[in-house]
C-alpha positions in Angstrom: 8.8 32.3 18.9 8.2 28.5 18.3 5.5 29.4 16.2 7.6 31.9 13.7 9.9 29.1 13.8 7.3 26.4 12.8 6.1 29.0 9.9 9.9 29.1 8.7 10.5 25.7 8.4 7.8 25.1 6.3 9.1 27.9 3.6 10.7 26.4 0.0 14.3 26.1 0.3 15.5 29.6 -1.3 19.3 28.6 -1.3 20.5 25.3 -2.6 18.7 23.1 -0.2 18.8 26.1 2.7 15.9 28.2 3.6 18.2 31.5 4.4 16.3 33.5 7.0 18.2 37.8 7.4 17.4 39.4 10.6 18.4 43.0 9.5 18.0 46.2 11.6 19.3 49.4 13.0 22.7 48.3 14.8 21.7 48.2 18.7 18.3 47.3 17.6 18.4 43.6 19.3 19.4 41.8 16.7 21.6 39.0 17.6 19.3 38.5 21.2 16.5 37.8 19.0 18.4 35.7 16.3 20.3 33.2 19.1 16.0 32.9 20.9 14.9 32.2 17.3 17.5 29.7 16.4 16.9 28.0 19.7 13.6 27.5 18.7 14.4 26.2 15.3 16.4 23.3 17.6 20.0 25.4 17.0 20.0 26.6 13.9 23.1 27.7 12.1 23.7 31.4 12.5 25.9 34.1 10.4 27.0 37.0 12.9 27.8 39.3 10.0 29.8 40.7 12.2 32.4 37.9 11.8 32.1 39.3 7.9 32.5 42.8 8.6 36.0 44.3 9.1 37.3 47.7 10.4 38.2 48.7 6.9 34.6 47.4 5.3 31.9 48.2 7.8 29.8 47.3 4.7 31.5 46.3 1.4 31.9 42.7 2.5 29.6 41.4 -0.2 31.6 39.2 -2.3 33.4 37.9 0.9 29.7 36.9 2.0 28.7 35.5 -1.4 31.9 33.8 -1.9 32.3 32.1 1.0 28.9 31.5 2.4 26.4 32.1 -0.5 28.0 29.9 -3.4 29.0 27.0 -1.1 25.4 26.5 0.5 23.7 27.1 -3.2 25.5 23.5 -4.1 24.8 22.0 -1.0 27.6 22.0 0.5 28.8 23.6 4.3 30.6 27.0 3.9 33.6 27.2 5.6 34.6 31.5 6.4 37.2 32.7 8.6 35.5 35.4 11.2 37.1 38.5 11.8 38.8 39.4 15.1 37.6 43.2 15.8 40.4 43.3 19.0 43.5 41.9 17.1 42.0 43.3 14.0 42.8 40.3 11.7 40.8 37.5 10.2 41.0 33.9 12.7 41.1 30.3 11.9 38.1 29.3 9.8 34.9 28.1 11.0 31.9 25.8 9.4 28.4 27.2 8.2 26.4 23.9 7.8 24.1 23.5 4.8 21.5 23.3 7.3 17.4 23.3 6.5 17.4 26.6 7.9 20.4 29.1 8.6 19.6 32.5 10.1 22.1 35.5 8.9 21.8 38.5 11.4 23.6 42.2 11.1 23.4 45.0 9.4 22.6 44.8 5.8 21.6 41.3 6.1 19.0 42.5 3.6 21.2 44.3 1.2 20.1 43.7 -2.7 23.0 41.4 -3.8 21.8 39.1 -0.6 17.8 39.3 -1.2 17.6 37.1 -4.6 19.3 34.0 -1.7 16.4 34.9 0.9 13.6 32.5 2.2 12.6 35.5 4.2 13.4 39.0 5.1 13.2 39.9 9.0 13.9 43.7 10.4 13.7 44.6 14.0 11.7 47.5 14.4 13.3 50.1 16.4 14.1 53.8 15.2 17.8 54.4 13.9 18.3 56.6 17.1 17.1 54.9 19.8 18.8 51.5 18.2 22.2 53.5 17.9 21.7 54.9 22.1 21.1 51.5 23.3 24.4 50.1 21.4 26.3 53.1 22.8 25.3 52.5 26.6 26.4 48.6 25.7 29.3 49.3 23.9 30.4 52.2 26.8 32.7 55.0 26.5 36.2 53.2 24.5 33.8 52.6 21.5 32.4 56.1 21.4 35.2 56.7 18.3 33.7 53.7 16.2 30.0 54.7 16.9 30.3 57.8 15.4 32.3 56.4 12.5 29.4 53.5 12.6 26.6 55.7 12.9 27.7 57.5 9.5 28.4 54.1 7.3 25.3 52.7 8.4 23.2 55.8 7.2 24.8 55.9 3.7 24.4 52.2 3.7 20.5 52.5 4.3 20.2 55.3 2.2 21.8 53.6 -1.1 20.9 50.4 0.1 17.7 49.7 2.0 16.4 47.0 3.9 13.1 47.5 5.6 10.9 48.6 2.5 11.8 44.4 1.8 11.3 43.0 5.1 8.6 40.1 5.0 8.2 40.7 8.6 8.4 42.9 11.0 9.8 42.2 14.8 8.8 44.4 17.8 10.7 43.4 20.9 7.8 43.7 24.2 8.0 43.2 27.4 8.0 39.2 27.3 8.2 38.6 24.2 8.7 39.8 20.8 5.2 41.0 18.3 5.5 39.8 14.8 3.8 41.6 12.0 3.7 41.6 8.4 6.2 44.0 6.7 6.4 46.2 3.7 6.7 43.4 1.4 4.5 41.0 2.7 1.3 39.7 1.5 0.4 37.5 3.8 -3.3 37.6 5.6 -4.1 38.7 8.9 -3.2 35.3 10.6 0.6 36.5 10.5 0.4 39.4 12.5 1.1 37.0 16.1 2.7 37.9 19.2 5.6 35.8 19.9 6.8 34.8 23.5 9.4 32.4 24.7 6.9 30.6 27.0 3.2 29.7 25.2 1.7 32.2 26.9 4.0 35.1 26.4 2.0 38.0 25.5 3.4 41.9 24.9 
Protein backbone atom coordinates (compact mmCIF):
# COMPACT_ATOMS: atom_id res chain seq x y z
CA UNK A 1 0.00 0.00 0.00
CA UNK A 2 2.67 2.58 0.98
CA UNK A 3 4.30 1.82 -2.06
CA UNK A 4 1.06 2.58 -4.52
CA UNK A 5 0.93 5.51 -2.39
CA UNK A 6 4.59 6.63 -2.95
CA UNK A 7 3.92 5.92 -6.99
CA UNK A 8 0.77 8.42 -6.68
CA UNK A 9 2.37 11.08 -5.25
CA UNK A 10 4.84 11.42 -7.62
CA UNK A 11 2.10 11.65 -10.63
CA UNK A 12 1.61 15.48 -12.34
CA UNK A 13 -1.13 17.24 -10.75
CA UNK A 14 -4.22 16.37 -13.18
CA UNK A 15 -6.63 18.93 -11.44
CA UNK A 16 -5.61 22.38 -10.71
CA UNK A 17 -2.83 21.65 -8.29
CA UNK A 18 -4.67 18.09 -7.16
CA UNK A 19 -3.54 14.80 -8.37
CA UNK A 20 -7.35 13.24 -8.34
CA UNK A 21 -7.01 9.50 -7.79
CA UNK A 22 -11.07 7.28 -8.67
CA UNK A 23 -11.33 4.04 -7.04
CA UNK A 24 -14.28 2.73 -9.18
CA UNK A 25 -15.85 -0.74 -8.97
CA UNK A 26 -18.76 -3.10 -8.83
CA UNK A 27 -20.84 -1.71 -5.62
CA UNK A 28 -19.86 -4.24 -2.69
CA UNK A 29 -16.60 -4.70 -4.39
CA UNK A 30 -14.50 -3.14 -1.30
CA UNK A 31 -14.25 0.04 -2.32
CA UNK A 32 -14.32 2.42 0.42
CA UNK A 33 -12.12 -0.38 2.80
CA UNK A 34 -9.49 -0.03 0.37
CA UNK A 35 -9.78 3.83 -0.30
CA UNK A 36 -9.76 4.87 3.74
CA UNK A 37 -6.15 1.91 3.91
CA UNK A 38 -4.87 3.93 0.90
CA UNK A 39 -5.51 7.38 2.11
CA UNK A 40 -3.95 6.43 5.38
CA UNK A 41 -1.01 5.59 3.64
CA UNK A 42 -0.96 8.87 1.66
CA UNK A 43 -0.76 10.41 5.52
CA UNK A 44 -4.92 11.15 5.38
CA UNK A 45 -5.68 12.05 2.22
CA UNK A 46 -8.86 13.84 1.41
CA UNK A 47 -11.54 11.42 0.28
CA UNK A 48 -14.93 11.87 -1.88
CA UNK A 49 -17.53 9.06 -0.73
CA UNK A 50 -19.65 9.50 -3.88
CA UNK A 51 -22.06 8.33 -1.99
CA UNK A 52 -22.40 11.68 -0.18
CA UNK A 53 -23.10 12.81 -4.13
CA UNK A 54 -25.53 10.22 -4.94
CA UNK A 55 -29.19 10.63 -3.98
CA UNK A 56 -32.28 8.29 -3.96
CA UNK A 57 -33.64 10.04 -6.97
CA UNK A 58 -29.96 10.05 -8.93
CA UNK A 59 -28.22 6.80 -8.13
CA UNK A 60 -26.09 8.07 -11.12
CA UNK A 61 -26.90 11.40 -12.75
CA UNK A 62 -25.06 13.49 -10.14
CA UNK A 63 -22.47 14.70 -12.63
CA UNK A 64 -22.87 18.30 -12.68
CA UNK A 65 -23.44 18.25 -8.85
CA UNK A 66 -19.79 16.53 -8.73
CA UNK A 67 -18.29 18.93 -11.27
CA UNK A 68 -19.87 21.92 -9.88
CA UNK A 69 -19.11 21.59 -6.60
CA UNK A 70 -15.95 19.51 -6.35
CA UNK A 71 -14.38 19.61 -9.85
CA UNK A 72 -14.45 23.41 -10.71
CA UNK A 73 -13.40 24.54 -7.23
CA UNK A 74 -10.19 22.28 -6.95
CA UNK A 75 -9.34 23.10 -10.84
CA UNK A 76 -8.62 26.85 -9.36
CA UNK A 77 -7.04 25.78 -6.39
CA UNK A 78 -9.32 26.32 -4.21
CA UNK A 79 -11.12 23.74 -1.36
CA UNK A 80 -14.62 22.49 -2.53
CA UNK A 81 -17.11 22.91 -0.20
CA UNK A 82 -20.45 20.06 -1.07
CA UNK A 83 -23.26 19.30 1.20
CA UNK A 84 -23.46 15.20 1.46
CA UNK A 85 -26.53 13.58 1.26
CA UNK A 86 -28.42 11.93 4.11
CA UNK A 87 -29.70 8.47 2.64
CA UNK A 88 -31.94 7.98 6.23
CA UNK A 89 -33.62 11.49 6.30
CA UNK A 90 -33.29 11.52 2.63
CA UNK A 91 -32.24 15.18 2.28
CA UNK A 92 -28.95 16.97 1.66
CA UNK A 93 -26.92 18.07 5.30
CA UNK A 94 -24.81 20.98 6.27
CA UNK A 95 -21.84 21.37 3.95
CA UNK A 96 -18.62 19.95 4.37
CA UNK A 97 -14.84 20.93 3.04
CA UNK A 98 -12.90 18.91 0.16
CA UNK A 99 -9.32 20.42 0.64
CA UNK A 100 -7.27 21.23 -2.45
CA UNK A 101 -5.04 18.66 -1.27
CA UNK A 102 -1.81 17.14 -3.31
CA UNK A 103 -3.78 14.15 -3.58
CA UNK A 104 -7.63 13.56 -3.09
CA UNK A 105 -8.94 10.06 -3.60
CA UNK A 106 -12.84 9.90 -5.04
CA UNK A 107 -14.29 6.37 -4.42
CA UNK A 108 -17.96 4.93 -5.70
CA UNK A 109 -19.48 3.90 -8.43
CA UNK A 110 -18.81 5.70 -11.52
CA UNK A 111 -15.89 7.29 -10.15
CA UNK A 112 -14.58 6.67 -13.67
CA UNK A 113 -17.45 7.90 -15.58
CA UNK A 114 -16.26 9.96 -18.94
CA UNK A 115 -17.25 13.48 -17.84
CA UNK A 116 -14.84 12.65 -14.64
CA UNK A 117 -11.76 10.93 -16.64
CA UNK A 118 -10.44 14.18 -18.49
CA UNK A 119 -9.84 15.49 -14.21
CA UNK A 120 -7.99 12.05 -13.40
CA UNK A 121 -4.26 11.54 -12.21
CA UNK A 122 -5.26 7.95 -12.26
CA UNK A 123 -8.02 5.44 -12.77
CA UNK A 124 -8.26 2.60 -9.96
CA UNK A 125 -11.12 -0.39 -10.31
CA UNK A 126 -11.44 -3.16 -7.76
CA UNK A 127 -11.52 -6.26 -9.37
CA UNK A 128 -14.32 -8.38 -8.34
CA UNK A 129 -17.17 -9.84 -10.71
CA UNK A 130 -20.54 -7.66 -10.70
CA UNK A 131 -22.18 -10.70 -8.90
CA UNK A 132 -20.13 -11.67 -6.33
CA UNK A 133 -19.52 -7.68 -5.55
CA UNK A 134 -23.39 -7.18 -5.47
CA UNK A 135 -23.83 -10.66 -2.80
CA UNK A 136 -21.31 -9.37 -0.54
CA UNK A 137 -23.15 -5.74 -0.38
CA UNK A 138 -26.42 -7.64 0.11
CA UNK A 139 -25.19 -9.89 3.23
CA UNK A 140 -23.76 -6.22 4.57
CA UNK A 141 -26.53 -4.28 3.78
CA UNK A 142 -29.12 -7.26 5.32
CA UNK A 143 -32.58 -7.84 4.60
CA UNK A 144 -34.36 -3.85 4.97
CA UNK A 145 -32.18 -2.93 1.93
CA UNK A 146 -33.09 -5.87 -0.22
CA UNK A 147 -35.79 -3.17 -2.10
CA UNK A 148 -32.79 -0.74 -3.02
CA UNK A 149 -30.43 -3.58 -4.09
CA UNK A 150 -32.60 -4.67 -6.68
CA UNK A 151 -33.44 -1.13 -7.78
CA UNK A 152 -29.29 -0.66 -7.39
CA UNK A 153 -28.37 -3.69 -9.15
CA UNK A 154 -30.43 -2.49 -12.33
CA UNK A 155 -28.95 1.37 -12.40
CA UNK A 156 -25.59 0.20 -11.95
CA UNK A 157 -25.82 -2.28 -15.03
CA UNK A 158 -27.26 0.47 -17.37
CA UNK A 159 -24.71 2.76 -15.94
CA UNK A 160 -21.73 0.28 -16.89
CA UNK A 161 -23.17 -0.53 -19.96
CA UNK A 162 -23.51 3.27 -21.45
CA UNK A 163 -20.83 4.27 -19.30
CA UNK A 164 -17.80 2.15 -18.58
CA UNK A 165 -15.17 2.26 -16.29
CA UNK A 166 -12.82 -0.64 -16.15
CA UNK A 167 -11.74 -0.75 -20.01
CA UNK A 168 -9.95 2.90 -18.48
CA UNK A 169 -8.65 1.77 -15.29
CA UNK A 170 -4.75 2.45 -14.97
CA UNK A 171 -4.75 -0.16 -12.42
CA UNK A 172 -6.16 -2.90 -11.39
CA UNK A 173 -6.86 -3.90 -7.37
CA UNK A 174 -7.30 -7.46 -6.23
CA UNK A 175 -8.10 -7.69 -2.55
CA UNK A 176 -5.94 -11.12 -1.02
CA UNK A 177 -5.73 -12.53 1.95
CA UNK A 178 -3.35 -9.78 3.66
CA UNK A 179 -3.23 -7.46 1.42
CA UNK A 180 -4.38 -6.18 -1.80
CA UNK A 181 -2.37 -7.21 -5.56
CA UNK A 182 -1.94 -4.39 -7.83
CA UNK A 183 -1.68 -4.85 -11.59
CA UNK A 184 -1.68 -2.91 -14.55
CA UNK A 185 -5.21 -2.30 -16.13
CA UNK A 186 -6.65 -1.98 -19.48
CA UNK A 187 -5.28 1.28 -20.10
CA UNK A 188 -2.06 1.18 -18.75
CA UNK A 189 1.22 1.15 -20.28
CA UNK A 190 3.29 0.86 -17.72
CA UNK A 191 6.22 -2.00 -17.50
CA UNK A 192 6.28 -4.96 -15.54
CA UNK A 193 7.66 -3.19 -12.37
CA UNK A 194 3.91 -2.08 -11.62
CA UNK A 195 2.35 -5.24 -11.32
CA UNK A 196 3.27 -5.37 -7.05
CA UNK A 197 1.57 -6.91 -4.30
CA UNK A 198 0.42 -4.46 -1.81
CA UNK A 199 0.18 -5.25 2.02
CA UNK A 200 -0.51 -3.03 4.94
CA UNK A 201 2.67 -4.35 6.84
CA UNK A 202 6.16 -4.57 4.45
CA UNK A 203 5.89 -7.88 4.18
CA UNK A 204 2.34 -8.45 3.35
CA UNK A 205 2.19 -10.83 0.61
CA UNK A 206 -1.32 -12.37 -1.12
Amino acid sequence: MHDLARTLRRLPPSCGPVRLIAVDGHAGSGKTTFTGRLAAALGGAPVLHLDDIATHDELFEWTSRLVGQVIEPLLRGEDASYAPYDWTSRRFGPPRTLPAAPVVLLEGVGAGRRAVRPFLARLLWMELADEKAWARGRSRDGAEQSEFWAEWVGAERRHFAADPSLPFADLLVRQCGEGYEVLPGPASAVGSDQNLTHGDGPSAVC
